[in-house]
N, CA, C and O atoms as a GROMACS GRO file, in nm:
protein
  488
    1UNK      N    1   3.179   1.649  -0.217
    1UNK     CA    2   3.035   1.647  -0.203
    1UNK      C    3   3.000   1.573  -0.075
    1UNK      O    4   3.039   1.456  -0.068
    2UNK      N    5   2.918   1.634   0.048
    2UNK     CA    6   2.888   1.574   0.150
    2UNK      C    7   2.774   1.469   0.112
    2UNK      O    8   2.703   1.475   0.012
    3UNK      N    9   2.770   1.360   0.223
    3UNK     CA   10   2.638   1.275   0.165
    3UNK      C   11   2.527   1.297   0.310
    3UNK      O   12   2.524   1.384   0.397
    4UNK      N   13   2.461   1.200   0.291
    4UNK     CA   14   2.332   1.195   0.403
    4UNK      C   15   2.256   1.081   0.403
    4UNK      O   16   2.303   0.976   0.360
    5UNK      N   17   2.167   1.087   0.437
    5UNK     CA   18   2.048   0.988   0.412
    5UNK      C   19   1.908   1.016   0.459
    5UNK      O   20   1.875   1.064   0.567
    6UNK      N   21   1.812   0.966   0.334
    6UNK     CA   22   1.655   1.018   0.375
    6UNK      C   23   1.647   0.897   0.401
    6UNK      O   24   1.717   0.808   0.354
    7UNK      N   25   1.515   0.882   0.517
    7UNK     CA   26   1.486   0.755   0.565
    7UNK      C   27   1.335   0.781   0.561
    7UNK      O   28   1.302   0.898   0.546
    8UNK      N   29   1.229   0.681   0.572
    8UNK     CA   30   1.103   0.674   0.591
    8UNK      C   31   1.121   0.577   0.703
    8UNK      O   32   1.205   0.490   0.726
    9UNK      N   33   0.964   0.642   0.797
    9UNK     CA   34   0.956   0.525   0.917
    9UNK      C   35   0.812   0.462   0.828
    9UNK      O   36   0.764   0.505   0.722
   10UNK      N   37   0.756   0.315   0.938
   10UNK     CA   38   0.653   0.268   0.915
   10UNK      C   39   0.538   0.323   0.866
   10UNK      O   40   0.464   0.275   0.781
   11UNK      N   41   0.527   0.440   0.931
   11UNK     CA   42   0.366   0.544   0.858
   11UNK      C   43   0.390   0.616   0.736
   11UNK      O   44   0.302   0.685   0.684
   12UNK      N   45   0.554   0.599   0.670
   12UNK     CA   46   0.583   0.625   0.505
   12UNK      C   47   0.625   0.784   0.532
   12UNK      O   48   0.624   0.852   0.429
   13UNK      N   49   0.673   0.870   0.686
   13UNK     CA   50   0.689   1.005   0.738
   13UNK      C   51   0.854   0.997   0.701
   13UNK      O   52   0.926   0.912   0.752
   14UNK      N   53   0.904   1.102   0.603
   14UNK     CA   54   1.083   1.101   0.593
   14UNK      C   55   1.120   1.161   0.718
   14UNK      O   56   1.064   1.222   0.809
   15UNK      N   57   1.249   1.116   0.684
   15UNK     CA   58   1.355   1.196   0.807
   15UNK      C   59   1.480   1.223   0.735
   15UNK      O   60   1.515   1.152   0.641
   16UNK      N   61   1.564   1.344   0.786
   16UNK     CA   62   1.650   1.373   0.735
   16UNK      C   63   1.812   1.359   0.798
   16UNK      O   64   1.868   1.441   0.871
   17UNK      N   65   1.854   1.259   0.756
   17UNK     CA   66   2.041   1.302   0.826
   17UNK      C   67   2.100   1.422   0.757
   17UNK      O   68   2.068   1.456   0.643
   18UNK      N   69   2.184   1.479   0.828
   18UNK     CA   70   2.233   1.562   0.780
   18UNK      C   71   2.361   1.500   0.661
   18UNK      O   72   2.407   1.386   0.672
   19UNK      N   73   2.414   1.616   0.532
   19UNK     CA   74   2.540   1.576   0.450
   19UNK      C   75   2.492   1.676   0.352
   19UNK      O   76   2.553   1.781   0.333
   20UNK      N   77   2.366   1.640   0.280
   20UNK     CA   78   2.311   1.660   0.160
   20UNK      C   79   2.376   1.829   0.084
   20UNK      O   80   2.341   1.938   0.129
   21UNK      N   81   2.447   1.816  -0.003
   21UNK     CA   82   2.516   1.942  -0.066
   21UNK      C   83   2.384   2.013  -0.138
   21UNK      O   84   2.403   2.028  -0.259
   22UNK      N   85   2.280   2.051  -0.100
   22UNK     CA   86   2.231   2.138  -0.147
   22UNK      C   87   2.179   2.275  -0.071
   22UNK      O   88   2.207   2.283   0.049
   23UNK      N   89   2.099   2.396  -0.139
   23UNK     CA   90   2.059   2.515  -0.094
   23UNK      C   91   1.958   2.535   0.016
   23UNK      O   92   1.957   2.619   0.105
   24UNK      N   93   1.848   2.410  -0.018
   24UNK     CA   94   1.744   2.432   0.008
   24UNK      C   95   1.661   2.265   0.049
   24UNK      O   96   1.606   2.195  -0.036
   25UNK      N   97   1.671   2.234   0.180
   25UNK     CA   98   1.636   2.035   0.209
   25UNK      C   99   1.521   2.088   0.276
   25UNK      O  100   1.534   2.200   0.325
   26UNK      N  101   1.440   2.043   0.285
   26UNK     CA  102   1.334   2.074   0.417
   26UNK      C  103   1.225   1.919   0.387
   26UNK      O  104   1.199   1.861   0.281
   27UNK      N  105   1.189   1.895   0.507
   27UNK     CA  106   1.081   1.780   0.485
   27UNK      C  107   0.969   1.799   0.611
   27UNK      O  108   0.997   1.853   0.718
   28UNK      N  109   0.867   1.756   0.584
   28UNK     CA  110   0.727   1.803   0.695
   28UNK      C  111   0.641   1.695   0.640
   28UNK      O  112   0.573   1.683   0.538
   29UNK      N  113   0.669   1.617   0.751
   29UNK     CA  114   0.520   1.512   0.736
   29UNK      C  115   0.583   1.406   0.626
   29UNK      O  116   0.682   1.334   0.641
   30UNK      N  117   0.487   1.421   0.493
   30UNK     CA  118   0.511   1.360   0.399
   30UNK      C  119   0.559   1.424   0.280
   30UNK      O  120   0.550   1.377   0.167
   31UNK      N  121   0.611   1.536   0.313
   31UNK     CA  122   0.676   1.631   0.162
   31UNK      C  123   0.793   1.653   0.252
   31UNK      O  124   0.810   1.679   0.371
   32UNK      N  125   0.894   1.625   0.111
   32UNK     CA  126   1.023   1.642   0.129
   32UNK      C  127   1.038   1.779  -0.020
   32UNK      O  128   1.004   1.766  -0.137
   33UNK      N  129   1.098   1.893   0.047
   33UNK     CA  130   1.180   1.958  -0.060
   33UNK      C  131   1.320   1.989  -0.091
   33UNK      O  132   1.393   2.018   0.003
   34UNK      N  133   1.364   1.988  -0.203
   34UNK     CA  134   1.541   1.978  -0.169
   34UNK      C  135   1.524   2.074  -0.301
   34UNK      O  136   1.416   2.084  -0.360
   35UNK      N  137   1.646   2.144  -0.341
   35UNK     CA  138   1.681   2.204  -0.459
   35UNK      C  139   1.835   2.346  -0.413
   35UNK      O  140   1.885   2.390  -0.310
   36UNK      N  141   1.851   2.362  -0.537
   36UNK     CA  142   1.975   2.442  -0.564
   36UNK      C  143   1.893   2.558  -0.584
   36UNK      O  144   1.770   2.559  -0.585
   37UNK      N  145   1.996   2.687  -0.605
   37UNK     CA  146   1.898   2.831  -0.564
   37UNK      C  147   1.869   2.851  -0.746
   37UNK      O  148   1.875   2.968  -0.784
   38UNK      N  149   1.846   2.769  -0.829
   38UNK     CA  150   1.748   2.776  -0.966
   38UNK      C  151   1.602   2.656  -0.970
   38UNK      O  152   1.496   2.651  -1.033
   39UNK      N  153   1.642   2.609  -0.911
   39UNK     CA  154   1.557   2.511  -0.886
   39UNK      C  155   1.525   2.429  -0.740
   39UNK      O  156   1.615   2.408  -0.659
   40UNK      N  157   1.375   2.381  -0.715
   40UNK     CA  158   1.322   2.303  -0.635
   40UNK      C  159   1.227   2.170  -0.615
   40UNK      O  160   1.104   2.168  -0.611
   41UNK      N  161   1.279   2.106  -0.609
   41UNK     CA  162   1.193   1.956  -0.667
   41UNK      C  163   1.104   1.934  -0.496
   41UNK      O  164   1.166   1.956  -0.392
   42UNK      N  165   1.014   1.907  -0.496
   42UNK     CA  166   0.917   1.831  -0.387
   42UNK      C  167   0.835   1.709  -0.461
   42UNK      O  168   0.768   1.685  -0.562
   43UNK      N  169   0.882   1.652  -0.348
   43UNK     CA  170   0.836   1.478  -0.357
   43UNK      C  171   0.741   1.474  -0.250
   43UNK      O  172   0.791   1.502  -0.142
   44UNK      N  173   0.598   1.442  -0.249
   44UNK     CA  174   0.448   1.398  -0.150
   44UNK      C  175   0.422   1.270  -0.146
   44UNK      O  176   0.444   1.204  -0.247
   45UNK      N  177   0.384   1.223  -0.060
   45UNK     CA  178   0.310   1.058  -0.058
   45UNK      C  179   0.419   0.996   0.043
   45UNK      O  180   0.529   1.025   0.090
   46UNK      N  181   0.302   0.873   0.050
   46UNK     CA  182   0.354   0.756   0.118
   46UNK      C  183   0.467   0.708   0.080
   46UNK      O  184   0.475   0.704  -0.043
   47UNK      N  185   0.578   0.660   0.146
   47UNK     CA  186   0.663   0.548   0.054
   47UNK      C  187   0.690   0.429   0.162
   47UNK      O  188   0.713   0.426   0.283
   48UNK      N  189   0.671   0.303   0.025
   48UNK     CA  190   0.683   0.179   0.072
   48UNK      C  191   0.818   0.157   0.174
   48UNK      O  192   0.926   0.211   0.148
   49UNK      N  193   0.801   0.084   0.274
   49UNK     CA  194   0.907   0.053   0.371
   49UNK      C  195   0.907  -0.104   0.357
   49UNK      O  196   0.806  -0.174   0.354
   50UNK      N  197   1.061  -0.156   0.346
   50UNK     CA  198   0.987  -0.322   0.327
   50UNK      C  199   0.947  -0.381   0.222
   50UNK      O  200   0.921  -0.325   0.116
   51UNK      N  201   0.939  -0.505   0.246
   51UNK     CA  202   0.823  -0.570   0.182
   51UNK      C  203   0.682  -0.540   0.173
   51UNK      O  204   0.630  -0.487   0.272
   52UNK      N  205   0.590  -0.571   0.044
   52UNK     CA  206   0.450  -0.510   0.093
   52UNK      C  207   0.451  -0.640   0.076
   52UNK      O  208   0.531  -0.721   0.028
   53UNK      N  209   0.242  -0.650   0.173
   53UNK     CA  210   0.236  -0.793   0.242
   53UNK      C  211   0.159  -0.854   0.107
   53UNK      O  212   0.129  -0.783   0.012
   54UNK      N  213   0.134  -0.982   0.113
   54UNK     CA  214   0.080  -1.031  -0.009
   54UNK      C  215   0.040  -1.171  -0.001
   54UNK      O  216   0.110  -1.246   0.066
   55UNK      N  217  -0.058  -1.215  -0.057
   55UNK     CA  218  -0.125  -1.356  -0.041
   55UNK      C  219  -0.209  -1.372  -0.116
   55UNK      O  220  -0.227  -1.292  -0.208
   56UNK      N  221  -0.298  -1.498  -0.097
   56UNK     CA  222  -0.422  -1.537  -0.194
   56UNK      C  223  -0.560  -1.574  -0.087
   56UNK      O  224  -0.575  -1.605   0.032
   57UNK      N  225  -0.637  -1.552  -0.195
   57UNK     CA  226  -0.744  -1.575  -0.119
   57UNK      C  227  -0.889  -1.642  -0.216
   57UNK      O  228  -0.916  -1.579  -0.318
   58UNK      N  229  -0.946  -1.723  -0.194
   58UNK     CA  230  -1.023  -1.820  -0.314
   58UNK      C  231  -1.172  -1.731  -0.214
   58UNK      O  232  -1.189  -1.717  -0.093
   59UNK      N  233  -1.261  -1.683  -0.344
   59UNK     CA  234  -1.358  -1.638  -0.350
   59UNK      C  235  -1.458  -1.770  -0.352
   59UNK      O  236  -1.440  -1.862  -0.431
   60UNK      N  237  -1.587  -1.767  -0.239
   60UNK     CA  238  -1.708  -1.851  -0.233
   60UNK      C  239  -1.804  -1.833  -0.312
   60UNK      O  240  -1.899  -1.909  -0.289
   61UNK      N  241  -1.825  -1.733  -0.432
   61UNK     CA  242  -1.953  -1.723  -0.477
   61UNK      C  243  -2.091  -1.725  -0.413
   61UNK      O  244  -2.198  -1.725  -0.473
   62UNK      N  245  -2.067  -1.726  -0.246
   62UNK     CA  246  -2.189  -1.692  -0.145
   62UNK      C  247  -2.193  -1.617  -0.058
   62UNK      O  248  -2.300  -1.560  -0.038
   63UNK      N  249  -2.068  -1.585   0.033
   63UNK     CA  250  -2.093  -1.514   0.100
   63UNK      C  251  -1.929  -1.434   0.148
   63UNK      O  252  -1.830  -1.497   0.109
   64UNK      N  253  -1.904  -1.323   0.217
   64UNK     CA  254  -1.791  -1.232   0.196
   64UNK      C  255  -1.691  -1.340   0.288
   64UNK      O  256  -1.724  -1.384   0.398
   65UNK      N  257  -1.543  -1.376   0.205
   65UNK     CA  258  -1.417  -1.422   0.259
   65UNK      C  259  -1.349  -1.316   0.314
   65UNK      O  260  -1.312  -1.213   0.257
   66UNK      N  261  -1.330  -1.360   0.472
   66UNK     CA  262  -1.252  -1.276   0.565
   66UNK      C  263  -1.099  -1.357   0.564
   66UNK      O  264  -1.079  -1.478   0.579
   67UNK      N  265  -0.984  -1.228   0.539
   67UNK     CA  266  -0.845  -1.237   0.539
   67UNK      C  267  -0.810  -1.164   0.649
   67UNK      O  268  -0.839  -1.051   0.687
   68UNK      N  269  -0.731  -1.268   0.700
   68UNK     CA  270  -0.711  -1.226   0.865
   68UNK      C  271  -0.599  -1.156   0.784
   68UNK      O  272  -0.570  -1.189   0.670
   69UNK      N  273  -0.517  -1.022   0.877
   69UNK     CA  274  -0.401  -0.946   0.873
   69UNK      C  275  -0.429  -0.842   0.949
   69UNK      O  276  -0.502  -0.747   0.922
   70UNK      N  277  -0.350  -0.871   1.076
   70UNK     CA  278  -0.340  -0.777   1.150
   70UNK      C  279  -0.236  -0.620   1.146
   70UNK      O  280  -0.236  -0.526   1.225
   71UNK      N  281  -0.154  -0.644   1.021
   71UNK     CA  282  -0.121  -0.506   0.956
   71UNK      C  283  -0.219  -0.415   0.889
   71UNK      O  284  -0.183  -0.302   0.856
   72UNK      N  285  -0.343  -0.459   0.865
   72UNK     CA  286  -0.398  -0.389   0.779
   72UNK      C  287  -0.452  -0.245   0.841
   72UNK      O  288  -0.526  -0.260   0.938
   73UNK      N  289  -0.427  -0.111   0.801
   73UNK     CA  290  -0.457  -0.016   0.881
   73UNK      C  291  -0.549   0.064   0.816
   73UNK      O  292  -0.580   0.041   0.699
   74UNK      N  293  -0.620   0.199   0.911
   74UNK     CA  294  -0.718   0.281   0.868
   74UNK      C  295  -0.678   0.337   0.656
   74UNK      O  296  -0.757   0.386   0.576
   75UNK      N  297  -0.590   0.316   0.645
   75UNK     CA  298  -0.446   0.434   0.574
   75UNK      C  299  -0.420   0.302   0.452
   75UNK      O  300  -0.370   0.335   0.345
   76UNK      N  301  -0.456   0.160   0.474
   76UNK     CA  302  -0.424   0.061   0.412
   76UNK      C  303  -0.462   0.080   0.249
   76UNK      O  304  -0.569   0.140   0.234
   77UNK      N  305  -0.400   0.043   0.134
   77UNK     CA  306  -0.469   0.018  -0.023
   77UNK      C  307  -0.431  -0.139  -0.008
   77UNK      O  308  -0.329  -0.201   0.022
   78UNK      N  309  -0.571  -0.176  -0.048
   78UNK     CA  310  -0.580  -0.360  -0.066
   78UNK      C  311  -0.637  -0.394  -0.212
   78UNK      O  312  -0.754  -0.392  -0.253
   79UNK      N  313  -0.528  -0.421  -0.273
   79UNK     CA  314  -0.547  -0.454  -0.406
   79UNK      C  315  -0.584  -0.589  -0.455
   79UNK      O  316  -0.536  -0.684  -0.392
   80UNK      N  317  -0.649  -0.610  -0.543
   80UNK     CA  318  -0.716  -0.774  -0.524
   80UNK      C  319  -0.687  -0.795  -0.690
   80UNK      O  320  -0.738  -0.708  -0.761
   81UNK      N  321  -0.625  -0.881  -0.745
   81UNK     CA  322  -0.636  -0.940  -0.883
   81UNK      C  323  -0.637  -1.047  -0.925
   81UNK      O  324  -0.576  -1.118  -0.846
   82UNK      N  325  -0.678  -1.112  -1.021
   82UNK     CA  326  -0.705  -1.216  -1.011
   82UNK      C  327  -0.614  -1.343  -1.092
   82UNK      O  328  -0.579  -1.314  -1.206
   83UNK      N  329  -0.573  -1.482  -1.040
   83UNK     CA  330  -0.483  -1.544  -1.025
   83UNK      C  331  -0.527  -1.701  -1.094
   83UNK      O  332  -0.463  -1.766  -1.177
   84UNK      N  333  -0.600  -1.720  -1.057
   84UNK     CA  334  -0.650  -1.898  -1.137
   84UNK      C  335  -0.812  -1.934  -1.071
   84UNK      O  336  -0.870  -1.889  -0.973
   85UNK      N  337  -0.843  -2.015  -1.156
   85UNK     CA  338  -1.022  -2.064  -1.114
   85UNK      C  339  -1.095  -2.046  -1.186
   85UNK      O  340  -1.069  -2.032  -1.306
   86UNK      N  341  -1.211  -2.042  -1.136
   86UNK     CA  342  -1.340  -2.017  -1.239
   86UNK      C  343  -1.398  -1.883  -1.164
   86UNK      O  344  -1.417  -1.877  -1.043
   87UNK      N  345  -1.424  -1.762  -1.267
   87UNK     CA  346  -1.499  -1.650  -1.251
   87UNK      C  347  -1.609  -1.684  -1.314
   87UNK      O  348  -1.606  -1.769  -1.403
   88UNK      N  349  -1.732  -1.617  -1.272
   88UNK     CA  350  -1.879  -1.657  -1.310
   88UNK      C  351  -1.904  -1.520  -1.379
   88UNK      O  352  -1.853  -1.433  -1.308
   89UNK      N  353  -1.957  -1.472  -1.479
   89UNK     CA  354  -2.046  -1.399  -1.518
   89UNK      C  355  -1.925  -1.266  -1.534
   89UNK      O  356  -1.806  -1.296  -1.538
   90UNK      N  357  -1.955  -1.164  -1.541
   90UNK     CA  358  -1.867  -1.073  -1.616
   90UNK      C  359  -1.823  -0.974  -1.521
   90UNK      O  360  -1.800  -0.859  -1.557
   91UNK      N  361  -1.810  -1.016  -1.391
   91UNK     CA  362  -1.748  -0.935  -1.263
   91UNK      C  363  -1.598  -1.012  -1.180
   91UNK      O  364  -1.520  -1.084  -1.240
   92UNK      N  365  -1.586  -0.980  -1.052
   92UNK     CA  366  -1.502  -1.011  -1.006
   92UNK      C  367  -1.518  -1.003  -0.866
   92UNK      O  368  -1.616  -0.941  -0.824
   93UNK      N  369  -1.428  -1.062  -0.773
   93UNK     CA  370  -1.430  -0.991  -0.646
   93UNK      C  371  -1.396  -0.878  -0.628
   93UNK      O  372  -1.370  -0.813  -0.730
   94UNK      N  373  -1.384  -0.807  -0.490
   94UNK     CA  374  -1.361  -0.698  -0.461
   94UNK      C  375  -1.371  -0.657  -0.327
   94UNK      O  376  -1.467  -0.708  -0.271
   95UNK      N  377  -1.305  -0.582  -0.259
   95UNK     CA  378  -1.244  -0.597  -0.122
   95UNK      C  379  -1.410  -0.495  -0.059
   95UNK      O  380  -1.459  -0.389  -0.100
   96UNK      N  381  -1.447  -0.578   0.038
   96UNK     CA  382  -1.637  -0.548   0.028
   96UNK      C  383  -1.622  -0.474   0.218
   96UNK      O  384  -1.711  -0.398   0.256
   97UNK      N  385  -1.504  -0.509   0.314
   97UNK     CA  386  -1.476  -0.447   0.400
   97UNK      C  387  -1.309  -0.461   0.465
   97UNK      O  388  -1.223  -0.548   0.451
   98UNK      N  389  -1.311  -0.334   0.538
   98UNK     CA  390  -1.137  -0.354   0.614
   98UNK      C  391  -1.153  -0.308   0.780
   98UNK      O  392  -1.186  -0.198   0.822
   99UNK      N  393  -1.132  -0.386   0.830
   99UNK     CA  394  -1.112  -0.406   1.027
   99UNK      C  395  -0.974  -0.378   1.010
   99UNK      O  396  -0.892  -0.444   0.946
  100UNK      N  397  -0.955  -0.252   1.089
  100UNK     CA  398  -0.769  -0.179   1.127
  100UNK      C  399  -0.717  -0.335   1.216
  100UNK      O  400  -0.796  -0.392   1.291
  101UNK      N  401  -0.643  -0.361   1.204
  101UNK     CA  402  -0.533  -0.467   1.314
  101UNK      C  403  -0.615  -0.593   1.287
  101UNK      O  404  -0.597  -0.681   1.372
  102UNK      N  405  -0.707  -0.625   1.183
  102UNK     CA  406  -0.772  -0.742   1.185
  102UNK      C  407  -0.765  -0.789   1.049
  102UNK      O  408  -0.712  -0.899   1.032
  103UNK      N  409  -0.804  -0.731   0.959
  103UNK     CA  410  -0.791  -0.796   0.813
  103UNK      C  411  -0.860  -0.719   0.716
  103UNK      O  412  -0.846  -0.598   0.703
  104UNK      N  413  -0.944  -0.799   0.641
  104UNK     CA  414  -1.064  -0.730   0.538
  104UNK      C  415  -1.148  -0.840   0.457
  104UNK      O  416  -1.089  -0.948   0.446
  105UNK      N  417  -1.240  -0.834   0.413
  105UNK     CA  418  -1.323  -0.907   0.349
  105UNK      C  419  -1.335  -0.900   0.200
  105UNK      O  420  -1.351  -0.789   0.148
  106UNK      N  421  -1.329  -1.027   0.115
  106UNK     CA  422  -1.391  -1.011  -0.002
  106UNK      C  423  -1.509  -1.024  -0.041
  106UNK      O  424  -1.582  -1.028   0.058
  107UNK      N  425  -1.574  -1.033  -0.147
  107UNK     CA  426  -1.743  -1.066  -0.167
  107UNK      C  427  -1.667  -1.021  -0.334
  107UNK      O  428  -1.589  -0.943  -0.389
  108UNK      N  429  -1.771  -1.150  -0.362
  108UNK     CA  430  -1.812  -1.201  -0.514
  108UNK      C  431  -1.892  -1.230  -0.544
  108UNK      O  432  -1.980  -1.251  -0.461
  109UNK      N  433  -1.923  -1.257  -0.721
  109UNK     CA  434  -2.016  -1.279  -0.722
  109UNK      C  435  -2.069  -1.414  -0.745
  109UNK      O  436  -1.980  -1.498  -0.749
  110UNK      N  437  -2.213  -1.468  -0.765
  110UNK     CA  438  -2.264  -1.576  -0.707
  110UNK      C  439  -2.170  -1.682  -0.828
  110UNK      O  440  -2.175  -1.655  -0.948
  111UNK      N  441  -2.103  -1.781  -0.785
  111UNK     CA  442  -2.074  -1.871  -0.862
  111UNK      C  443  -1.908  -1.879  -0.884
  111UNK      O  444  -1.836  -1.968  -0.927
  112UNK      N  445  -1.875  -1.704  -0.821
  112UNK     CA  446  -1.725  -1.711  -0.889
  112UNK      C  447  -1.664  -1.764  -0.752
  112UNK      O  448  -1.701  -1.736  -0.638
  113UNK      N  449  -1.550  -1.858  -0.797
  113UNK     CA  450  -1.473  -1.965  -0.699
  113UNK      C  451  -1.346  -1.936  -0.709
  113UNK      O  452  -1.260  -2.009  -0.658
  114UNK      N  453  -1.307  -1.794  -0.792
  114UNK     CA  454  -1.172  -1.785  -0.841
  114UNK      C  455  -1.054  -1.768  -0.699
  114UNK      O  456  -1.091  -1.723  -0.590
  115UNK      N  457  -0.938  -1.803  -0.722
  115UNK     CA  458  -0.848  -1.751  -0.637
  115UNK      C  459  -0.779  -1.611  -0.699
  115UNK      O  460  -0.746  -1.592  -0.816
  116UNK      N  461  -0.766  -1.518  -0.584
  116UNK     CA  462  -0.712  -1.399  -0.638
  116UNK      C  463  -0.563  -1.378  -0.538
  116UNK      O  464  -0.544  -1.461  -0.450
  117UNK      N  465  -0.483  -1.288  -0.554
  117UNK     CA  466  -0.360  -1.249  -0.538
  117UNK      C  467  -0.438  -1.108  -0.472
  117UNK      O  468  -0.534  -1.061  -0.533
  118UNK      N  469  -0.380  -1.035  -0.318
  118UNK     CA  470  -0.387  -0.947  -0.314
  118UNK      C  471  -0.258  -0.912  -0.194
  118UNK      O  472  -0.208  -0.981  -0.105
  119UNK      N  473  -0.233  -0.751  -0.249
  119UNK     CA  474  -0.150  -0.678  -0.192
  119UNK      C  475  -0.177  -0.579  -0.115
  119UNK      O  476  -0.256  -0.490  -0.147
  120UNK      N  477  -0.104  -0.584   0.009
  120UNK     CA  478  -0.143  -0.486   0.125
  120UNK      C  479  -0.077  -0.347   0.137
  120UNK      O  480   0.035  -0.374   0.181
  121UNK      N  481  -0.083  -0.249   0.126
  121UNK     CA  482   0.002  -0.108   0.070
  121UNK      C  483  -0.012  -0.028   0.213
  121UNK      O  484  -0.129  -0.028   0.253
  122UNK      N  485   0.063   0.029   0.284
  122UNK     CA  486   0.051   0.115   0.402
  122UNK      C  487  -0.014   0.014   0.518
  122UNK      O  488  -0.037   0.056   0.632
   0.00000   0.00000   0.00000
């Protein structure tokens, strides 16, 4: 059985070495298809490269907290959950803007001081 290797670069785009013992490999962009002549599996999407980035950030209950990260891109998912403190009233933060090569902002609501955990995806 020959081998190979699929690789993803930074923008989550495969690439193919050659080995792979099957009928049918092809990849474009972000779909990879491989299969034997009864079958064909295709795999779509991004895939993680790395570490994804990750930190905390304590919500003001006044006005939107800017998180510097200059990875953060057009293409970015910024996930925000929440980690220790005091939340006020029956909401949460929530990621309120994103600057490509600069960061993104939270905004909460009035009173909540909580610290949250968020993760940077693409």
């Amino acid at each position: 059985m020959a081998t190979g290797t699929i690789t993803s670069d930074t923008s989550g785009d495969l690439a193919i070495s050659a080995g792979f013992n099957c009928v049918n490999l092809t990849a474009s962009g972000n779909t990879l298809n491989f299969g034997t002549p009864s079958s064909t599996v295709s795999i779509a999407g991004k895939f993680l490269i790395g570490s994804p980035i990750v930190g905390t950030v304590t919500a003001n209950g006044a006005t939107p907290v800017v998180v510097s990260n200059t990875s953060v891109t057009a293409n970015s998912s910024i996930i925000l959950t929440y980690k220790s403190g005091t939340q006020s009233g029956s909401g949460s933060a929530w990621v309120s803007s994103v600057t490509v090569a600069s960061g993104f902002s939270i905004t909460s609501i009035a009173g909540d001081t909580a610290v949250y955990n968020y993760l940077i995806l693409g």
